[in-house]
N, CA, C and O atoms as a MOPAC input file, in Angstrom:
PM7 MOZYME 1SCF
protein

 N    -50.74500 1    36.77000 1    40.59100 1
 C    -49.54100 1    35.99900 1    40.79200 1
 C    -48.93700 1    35.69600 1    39.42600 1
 O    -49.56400 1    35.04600 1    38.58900 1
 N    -47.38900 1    36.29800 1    39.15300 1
 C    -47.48300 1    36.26800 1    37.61400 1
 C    -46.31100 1    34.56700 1    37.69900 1
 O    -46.33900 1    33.94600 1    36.63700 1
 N    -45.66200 1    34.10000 1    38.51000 1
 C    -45.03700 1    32.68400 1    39.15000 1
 C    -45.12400 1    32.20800 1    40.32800 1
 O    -45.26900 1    32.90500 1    41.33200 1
 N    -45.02800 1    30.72600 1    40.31300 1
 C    -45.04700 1    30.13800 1    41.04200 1
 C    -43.68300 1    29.22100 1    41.45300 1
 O    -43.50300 1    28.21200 1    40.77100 1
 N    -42.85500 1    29.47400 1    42.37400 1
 C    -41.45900 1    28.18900 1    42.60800 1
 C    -42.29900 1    27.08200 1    43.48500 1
 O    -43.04600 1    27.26100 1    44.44600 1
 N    -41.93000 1    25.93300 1    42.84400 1
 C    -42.27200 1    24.75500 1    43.90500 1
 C    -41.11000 1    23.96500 1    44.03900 1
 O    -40.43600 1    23.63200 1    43.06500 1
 N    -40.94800 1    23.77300 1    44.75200 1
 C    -39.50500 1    22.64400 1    45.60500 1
 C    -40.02900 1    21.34800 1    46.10200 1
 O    -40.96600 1    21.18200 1    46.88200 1
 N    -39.30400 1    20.48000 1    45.54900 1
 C    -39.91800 1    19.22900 1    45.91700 1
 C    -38.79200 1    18.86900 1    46.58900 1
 O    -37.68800 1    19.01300 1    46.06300 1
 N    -38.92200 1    18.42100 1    47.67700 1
 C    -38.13000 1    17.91700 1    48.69700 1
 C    -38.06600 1    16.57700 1    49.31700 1
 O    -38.82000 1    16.31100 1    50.25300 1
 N    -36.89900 1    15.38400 1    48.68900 1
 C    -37.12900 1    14.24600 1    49.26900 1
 C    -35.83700 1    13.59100 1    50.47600 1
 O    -34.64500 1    13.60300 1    50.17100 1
 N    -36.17300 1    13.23100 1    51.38200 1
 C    -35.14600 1    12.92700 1    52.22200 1
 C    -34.81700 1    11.54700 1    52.13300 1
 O    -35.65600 1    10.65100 1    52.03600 1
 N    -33.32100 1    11.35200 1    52.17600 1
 C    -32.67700 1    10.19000 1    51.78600 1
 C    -32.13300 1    10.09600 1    53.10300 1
 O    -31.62800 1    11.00700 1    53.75900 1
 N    -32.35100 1     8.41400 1    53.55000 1
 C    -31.84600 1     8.00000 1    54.71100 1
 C    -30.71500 1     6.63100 1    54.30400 1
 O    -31.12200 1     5.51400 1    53.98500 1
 N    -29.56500 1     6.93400 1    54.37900 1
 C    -28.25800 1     6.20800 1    53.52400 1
 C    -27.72300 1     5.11700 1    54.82000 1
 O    -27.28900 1     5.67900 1    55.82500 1
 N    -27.74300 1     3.91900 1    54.81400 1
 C    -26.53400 1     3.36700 1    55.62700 1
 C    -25.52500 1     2.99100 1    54.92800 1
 O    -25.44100 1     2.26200 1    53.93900 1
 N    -24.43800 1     3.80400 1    55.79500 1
 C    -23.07600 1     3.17200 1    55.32500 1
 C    -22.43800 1     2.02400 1    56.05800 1
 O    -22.04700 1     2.05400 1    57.22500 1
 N    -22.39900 1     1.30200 1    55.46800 1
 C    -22.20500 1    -0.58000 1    56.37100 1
 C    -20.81900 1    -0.27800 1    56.73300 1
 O    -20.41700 1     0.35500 1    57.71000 1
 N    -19.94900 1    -1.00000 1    55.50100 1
 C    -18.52900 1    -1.38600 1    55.62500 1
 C    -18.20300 1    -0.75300 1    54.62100 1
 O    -18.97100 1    -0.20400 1    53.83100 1
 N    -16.39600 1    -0.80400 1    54.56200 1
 C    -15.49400 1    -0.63500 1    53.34000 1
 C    -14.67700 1    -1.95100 1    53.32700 1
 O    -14.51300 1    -2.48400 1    54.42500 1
 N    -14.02300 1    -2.67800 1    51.99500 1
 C    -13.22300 1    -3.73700 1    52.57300 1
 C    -11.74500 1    -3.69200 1    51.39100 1
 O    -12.00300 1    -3.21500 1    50.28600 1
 N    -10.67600 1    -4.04100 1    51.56800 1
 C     -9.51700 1    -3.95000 1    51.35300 1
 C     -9.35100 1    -2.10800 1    50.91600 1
 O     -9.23500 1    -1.68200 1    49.76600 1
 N     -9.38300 1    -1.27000 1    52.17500 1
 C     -9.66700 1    -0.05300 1    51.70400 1
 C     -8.33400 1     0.07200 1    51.49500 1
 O     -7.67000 1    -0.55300 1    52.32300 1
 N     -7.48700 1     0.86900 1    50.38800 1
 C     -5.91200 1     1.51500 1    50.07300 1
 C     -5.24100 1     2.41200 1    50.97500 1
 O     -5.62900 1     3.50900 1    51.37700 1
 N     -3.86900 1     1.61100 1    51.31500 1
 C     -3.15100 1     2.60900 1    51.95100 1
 C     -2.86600 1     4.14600 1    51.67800 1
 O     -2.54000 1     4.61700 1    50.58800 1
 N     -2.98700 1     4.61100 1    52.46700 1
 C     -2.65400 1     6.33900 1    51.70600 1
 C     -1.52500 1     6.44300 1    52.97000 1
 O     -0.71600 1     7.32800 1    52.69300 1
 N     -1.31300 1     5.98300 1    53.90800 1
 C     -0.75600 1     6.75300 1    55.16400 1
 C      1.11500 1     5.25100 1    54.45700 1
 O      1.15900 1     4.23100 1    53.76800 1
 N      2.10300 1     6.04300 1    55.16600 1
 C      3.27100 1     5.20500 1    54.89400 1
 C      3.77300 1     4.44100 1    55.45700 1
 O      4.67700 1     3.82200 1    54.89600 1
 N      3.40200 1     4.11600 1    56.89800 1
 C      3.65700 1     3.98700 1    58.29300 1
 C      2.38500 1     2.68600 1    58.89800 1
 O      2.59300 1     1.62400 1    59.48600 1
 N      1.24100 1     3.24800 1    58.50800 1
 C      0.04800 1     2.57500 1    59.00500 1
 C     -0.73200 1     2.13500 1    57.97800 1
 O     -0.34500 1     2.07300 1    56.81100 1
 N     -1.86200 1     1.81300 1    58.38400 1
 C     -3.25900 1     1.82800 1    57.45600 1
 C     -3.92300 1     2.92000 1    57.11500 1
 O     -3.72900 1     3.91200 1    57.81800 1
 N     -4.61000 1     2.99700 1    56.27600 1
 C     -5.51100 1     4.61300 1    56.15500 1
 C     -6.73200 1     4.51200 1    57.63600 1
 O     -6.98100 1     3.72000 1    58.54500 1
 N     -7.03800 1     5.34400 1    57.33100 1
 C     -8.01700 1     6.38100 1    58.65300 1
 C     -9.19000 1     6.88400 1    57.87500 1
 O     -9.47400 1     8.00500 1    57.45300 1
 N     -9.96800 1     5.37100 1    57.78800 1
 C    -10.86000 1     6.06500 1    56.83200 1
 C    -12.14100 1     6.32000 1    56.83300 1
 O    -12.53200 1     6.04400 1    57.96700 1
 N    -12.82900 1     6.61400 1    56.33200 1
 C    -14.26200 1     7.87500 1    56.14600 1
 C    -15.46900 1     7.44700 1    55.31500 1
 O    -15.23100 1     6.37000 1    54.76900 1
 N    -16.60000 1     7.89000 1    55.05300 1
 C    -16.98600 1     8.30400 1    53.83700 1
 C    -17.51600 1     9.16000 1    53.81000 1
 O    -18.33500 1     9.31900 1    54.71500 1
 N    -17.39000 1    10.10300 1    52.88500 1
 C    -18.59400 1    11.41800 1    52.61200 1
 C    -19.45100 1    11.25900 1    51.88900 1
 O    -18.93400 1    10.83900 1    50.85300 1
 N    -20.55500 1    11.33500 1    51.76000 1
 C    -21.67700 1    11.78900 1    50.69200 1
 C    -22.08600 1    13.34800 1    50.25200 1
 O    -21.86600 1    14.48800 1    50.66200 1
 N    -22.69100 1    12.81200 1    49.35500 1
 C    -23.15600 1    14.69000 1    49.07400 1
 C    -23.90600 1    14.63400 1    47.58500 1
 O    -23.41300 1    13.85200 1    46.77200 1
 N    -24.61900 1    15.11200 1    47.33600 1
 C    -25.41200 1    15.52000 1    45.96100 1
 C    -25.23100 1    16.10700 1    45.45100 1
 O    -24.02700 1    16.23300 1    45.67400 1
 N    -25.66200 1    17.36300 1    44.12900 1
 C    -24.93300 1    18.16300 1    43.31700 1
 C    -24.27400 1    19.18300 1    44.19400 1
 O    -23.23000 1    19.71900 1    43.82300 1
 N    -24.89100 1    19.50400 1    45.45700 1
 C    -24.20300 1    20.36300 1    46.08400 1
 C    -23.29700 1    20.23600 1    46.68100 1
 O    -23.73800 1    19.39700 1    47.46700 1
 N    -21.78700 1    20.47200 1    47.14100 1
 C    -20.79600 1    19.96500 1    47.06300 1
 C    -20.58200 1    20.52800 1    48.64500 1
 O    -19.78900 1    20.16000 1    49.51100 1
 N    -21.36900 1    21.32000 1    48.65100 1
 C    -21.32200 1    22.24300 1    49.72000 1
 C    -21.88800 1    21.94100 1    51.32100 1
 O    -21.49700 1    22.49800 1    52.34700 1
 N    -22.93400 1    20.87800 1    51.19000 1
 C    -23.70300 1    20.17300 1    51.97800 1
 C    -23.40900 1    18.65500 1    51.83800 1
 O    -24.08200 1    17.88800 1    51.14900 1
 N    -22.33500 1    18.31900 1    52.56700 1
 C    -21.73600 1    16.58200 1    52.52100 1
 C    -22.20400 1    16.20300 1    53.81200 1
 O    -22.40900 1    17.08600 1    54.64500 1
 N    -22.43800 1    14.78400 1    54.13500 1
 C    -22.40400 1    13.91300 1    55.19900 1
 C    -21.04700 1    12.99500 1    55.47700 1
 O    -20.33800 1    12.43000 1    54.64400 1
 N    -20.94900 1    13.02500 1    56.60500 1
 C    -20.12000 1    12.11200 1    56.94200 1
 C    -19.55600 1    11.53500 1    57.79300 1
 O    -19.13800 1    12.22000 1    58.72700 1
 N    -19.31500 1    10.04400 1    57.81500 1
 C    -19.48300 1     8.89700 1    58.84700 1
 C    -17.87000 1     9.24800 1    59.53200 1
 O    -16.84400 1     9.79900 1    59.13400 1
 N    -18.36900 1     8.53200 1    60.86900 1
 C    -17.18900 1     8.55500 1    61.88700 1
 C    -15.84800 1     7.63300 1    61.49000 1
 O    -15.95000 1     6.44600 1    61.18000 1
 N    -14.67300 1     8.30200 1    61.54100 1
 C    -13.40700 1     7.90100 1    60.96900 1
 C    -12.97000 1     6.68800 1    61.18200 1
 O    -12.53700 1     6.91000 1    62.31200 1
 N    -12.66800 1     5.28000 1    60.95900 1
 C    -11.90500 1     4.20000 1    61.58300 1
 C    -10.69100 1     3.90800 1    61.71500 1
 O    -10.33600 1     3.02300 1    60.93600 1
 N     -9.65100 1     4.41900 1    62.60600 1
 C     -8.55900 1     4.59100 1    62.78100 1
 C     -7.93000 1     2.89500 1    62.28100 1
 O     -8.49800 1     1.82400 1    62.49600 1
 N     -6.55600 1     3.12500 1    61.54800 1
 C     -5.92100 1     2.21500 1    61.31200 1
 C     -6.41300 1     0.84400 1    60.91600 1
 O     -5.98000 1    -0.24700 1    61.28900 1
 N     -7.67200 1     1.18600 1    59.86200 1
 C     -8.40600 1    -0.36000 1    59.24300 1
 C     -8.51400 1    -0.22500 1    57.56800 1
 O     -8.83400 1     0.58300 1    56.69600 1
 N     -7.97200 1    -1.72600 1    57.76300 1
 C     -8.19400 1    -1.83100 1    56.12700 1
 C     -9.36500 1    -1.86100 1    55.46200 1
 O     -9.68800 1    -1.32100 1    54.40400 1
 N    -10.14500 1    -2.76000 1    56.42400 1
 C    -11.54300 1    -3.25700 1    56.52800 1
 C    -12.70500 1    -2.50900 1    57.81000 1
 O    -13.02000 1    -3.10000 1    58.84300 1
 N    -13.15600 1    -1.22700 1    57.45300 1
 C    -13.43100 1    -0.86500 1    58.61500 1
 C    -15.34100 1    -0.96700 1    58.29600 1
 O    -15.93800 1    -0.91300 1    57.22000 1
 N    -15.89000 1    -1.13100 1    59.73100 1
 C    -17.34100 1    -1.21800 1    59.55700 1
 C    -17.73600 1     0.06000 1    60.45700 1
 O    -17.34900 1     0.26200 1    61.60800 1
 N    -18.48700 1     0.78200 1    59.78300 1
 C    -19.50300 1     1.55900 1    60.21300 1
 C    -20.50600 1     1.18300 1    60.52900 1
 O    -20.76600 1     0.81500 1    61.67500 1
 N    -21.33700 1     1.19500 1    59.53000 1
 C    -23.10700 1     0.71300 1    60.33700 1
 C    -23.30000 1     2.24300 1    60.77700 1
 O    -23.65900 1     2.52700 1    61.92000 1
 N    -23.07100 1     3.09100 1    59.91800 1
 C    -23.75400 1     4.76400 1    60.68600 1
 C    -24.50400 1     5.33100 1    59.52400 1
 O    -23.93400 1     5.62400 1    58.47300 1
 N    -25.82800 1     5.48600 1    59.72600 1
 C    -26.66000 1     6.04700 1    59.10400 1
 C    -26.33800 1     7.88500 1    58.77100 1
 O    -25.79200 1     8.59800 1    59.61400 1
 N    -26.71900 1     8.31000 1    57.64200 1
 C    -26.50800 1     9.54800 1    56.89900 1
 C    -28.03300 1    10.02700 1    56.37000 1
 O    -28.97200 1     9.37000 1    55.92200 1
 N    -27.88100 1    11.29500 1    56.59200 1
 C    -29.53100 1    11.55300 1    56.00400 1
 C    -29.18000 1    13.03500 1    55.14300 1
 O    -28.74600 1    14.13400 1    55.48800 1
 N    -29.63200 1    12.40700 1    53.79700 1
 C    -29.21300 1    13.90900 1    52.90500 1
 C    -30.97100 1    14.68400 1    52.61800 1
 O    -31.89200 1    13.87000 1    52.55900 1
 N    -31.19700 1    15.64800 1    52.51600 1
 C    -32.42500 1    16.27600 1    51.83800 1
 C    -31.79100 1    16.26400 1    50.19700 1
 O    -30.74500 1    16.62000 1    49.65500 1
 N    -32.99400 1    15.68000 1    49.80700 1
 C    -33.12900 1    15.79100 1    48.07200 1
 C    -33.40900 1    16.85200 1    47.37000 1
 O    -34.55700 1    16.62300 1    46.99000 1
 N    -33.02700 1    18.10300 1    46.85600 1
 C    -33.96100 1    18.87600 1    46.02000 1
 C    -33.99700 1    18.17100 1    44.46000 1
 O    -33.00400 1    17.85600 1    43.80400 1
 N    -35.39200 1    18.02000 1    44.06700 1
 C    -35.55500 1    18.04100 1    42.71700 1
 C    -34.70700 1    18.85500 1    41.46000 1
 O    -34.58000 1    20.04700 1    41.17800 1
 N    -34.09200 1    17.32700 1    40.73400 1
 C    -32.88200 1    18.44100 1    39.77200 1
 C    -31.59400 1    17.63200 1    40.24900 1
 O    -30.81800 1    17.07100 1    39.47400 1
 N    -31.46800 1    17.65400 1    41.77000 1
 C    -30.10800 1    17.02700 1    42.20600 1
 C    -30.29200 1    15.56800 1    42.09800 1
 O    -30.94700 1    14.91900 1    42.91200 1
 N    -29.73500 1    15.10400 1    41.13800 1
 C    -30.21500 1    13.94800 1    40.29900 1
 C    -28.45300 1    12.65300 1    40.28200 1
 O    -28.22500 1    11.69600 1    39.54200 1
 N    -27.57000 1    13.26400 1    41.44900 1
 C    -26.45700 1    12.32600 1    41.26900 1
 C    -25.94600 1    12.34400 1    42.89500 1
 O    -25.63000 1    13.28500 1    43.62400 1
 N    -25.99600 1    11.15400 1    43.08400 1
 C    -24.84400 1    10.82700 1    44.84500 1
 C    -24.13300 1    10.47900 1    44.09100 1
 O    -24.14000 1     9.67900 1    43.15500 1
 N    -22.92100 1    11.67400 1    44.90300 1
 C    -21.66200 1    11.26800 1    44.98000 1
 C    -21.12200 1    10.92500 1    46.54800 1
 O    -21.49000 1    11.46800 1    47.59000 1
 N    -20.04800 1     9.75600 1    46.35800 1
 C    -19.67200 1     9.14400 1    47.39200 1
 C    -18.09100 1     8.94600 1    47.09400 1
 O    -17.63800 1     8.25700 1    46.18100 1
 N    -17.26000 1     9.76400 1    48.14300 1
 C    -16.27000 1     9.23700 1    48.24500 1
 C    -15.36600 1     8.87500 1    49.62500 1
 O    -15.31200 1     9.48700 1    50.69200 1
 N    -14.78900 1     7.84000 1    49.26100 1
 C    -13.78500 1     7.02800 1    50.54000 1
 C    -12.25000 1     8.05300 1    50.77300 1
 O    -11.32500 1     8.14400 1    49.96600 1
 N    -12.34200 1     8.60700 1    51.86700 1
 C    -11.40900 1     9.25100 1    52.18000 1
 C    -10.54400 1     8.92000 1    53.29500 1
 O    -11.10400 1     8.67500 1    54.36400 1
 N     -8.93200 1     8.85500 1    53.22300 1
 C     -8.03900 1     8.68900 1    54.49800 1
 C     -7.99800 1    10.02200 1    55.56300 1
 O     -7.87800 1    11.06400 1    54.91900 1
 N     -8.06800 1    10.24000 1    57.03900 1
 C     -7.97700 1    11.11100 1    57.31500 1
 C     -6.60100 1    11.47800 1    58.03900 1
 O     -5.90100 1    10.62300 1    58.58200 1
 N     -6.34200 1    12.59000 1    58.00100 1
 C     -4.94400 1    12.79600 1    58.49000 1
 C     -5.62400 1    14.23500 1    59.24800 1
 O     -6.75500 1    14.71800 1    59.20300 1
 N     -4.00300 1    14.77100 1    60.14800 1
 C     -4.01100 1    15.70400 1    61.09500 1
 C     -4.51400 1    17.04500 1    59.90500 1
 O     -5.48400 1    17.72400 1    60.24000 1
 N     -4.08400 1    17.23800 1    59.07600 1
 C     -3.81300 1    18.50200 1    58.26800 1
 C     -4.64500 1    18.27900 1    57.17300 1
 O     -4.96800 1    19.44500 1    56.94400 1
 N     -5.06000 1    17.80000 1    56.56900 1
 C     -6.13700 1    17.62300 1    55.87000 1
 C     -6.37800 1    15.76100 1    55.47400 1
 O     -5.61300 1    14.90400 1    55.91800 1
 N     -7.64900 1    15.43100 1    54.52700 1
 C     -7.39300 1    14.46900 1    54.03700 1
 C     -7.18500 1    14.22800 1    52.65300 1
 O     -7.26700 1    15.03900 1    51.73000 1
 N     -6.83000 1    12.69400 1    52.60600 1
 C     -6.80000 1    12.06700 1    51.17300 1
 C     -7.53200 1    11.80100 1    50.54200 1
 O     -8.37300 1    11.40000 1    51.34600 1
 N     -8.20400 1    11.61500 1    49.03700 1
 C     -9.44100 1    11.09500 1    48.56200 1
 C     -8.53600 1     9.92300 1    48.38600 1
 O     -7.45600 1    10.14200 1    47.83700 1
 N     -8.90500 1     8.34800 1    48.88500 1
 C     -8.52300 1     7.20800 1    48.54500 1
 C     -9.24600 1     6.62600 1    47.11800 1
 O     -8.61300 1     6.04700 1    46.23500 1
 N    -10.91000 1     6.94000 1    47.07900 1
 C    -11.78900 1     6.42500 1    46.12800 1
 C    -12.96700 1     7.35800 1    45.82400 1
 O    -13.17300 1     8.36900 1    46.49400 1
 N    -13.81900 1     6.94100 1    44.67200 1
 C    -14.97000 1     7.83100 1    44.91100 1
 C    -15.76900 1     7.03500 1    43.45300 1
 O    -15.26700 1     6.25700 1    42.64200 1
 N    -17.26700 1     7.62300 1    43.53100 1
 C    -18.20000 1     6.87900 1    42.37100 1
 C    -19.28600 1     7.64900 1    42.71600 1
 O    -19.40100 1     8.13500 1    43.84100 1
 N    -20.15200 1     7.81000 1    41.77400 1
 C    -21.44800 1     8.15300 1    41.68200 1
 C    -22.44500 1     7.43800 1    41.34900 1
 O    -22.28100 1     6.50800 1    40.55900 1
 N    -23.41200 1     7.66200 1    41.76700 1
 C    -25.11900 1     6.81000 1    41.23800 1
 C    -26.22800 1     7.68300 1    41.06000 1
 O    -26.90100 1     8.31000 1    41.87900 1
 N    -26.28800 1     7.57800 1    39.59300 1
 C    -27.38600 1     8.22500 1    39.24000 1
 C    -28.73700 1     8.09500 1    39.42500 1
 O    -29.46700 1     7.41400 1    38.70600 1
 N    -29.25800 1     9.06100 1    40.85800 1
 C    -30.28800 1     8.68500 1    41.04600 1
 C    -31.90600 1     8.43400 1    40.37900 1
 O    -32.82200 1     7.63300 1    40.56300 1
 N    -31.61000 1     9.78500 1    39.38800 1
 C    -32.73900 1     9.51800 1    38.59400 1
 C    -33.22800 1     8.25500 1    37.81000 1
 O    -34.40000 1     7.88000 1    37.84300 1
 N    -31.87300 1     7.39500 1    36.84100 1
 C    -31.68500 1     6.59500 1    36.53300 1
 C    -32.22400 1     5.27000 1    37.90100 1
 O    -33.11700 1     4.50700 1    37.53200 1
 N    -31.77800 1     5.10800 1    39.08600 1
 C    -31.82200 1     4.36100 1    39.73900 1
 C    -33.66200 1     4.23500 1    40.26100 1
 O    -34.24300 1     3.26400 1    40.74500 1
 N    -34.08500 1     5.32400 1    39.99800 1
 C    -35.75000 1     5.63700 1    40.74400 1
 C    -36.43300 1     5.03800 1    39.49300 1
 O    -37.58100 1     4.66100 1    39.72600 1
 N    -35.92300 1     4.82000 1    37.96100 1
 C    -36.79000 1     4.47900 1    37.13100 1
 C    -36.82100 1     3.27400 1    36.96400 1
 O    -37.76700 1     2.54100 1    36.67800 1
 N    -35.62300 1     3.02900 1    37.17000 1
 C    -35.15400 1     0.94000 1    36.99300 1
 C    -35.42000 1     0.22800 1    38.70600 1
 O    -35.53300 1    -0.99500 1    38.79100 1
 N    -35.46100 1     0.66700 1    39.35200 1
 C    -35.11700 1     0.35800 1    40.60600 1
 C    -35.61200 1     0.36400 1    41.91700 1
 O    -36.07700 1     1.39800 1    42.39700 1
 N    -35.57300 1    -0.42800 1    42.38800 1
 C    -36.48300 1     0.28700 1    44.14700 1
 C    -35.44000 1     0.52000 1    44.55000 1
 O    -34.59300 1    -0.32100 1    44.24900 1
 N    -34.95600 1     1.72900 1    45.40700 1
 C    -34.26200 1     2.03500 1    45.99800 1
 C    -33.60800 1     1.09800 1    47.30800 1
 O    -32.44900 1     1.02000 1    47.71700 1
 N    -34.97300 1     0.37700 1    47.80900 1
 C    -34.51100 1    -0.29700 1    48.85100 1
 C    -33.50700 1    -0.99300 1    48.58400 1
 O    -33.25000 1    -1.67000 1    49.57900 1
 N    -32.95800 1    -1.14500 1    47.95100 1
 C    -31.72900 1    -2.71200 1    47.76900 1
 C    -30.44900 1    -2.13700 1    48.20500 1
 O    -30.24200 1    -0.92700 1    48.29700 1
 N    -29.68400 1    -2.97400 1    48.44400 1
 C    -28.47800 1    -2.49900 1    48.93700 1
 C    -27.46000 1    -1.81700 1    47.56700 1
 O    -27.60900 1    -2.34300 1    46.46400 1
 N    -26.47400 1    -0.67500 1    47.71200 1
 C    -25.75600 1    -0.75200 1    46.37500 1
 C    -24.51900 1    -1.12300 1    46.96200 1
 O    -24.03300 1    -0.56900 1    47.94800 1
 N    -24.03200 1    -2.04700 1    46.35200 1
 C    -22.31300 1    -2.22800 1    46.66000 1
 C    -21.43300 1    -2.31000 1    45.68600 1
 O    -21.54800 1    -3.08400 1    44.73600 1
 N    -20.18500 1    -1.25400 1    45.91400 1
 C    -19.70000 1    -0.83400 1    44.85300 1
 C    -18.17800 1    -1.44200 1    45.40100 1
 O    -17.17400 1    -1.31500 1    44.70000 1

């Protein structure tokens, strides 16, 4: 055997609570809004069920990403949704590696 690949694989179980004074994007209404998650891969996002016409909308819907070792940043962003595509309203990252050395994960992050 001249290598070996090992994959370390950790699964992240995310609740997304609330959003609160989320930004209008729509001209007419309130935004229609979202959140996605996703890790370095941009390609594999999660994401919570839309809340039509709230400024302040609550989810409470759980997200579950797989971790590969290396993918070392959640990104999270707040999006308006519309018929034809959507808006990015907001967005931020947390560096997880950083967060696993200082941190128990359990705590809530609110950004």
């Amino acid at each position: 055997m001249d290598a070996v690949d090992i994959c370390f694989l950790t699964v992240h179980v995310l609740t997304v609570v609330e959003g609160r004074n989320i930004k209008r994007k729509d001209l007419f209404s309130e935004s229609d809004p979202f959140v996605q998650i996703y890790l370095d891969d941009k390609h594999i996002k999660q994401k919570t069920r839309v809340k039509h016409n709230s400024k302040n909308p609550q989810w409470n819907q759980i997200l579950v990403l797989n971790h590969l070792h290396g993918q070392d940043t959640l990104h999270v962003d707040v999006c308006d949704d519309d018929k034809i595509k959507y808006d990015k309203i907001g967005s931020f990252e947390i560096d997880l590696h950083e967060l696993y050395e200082k941190h128990r994960i359990e705590n809530c992050i609110n950004r």
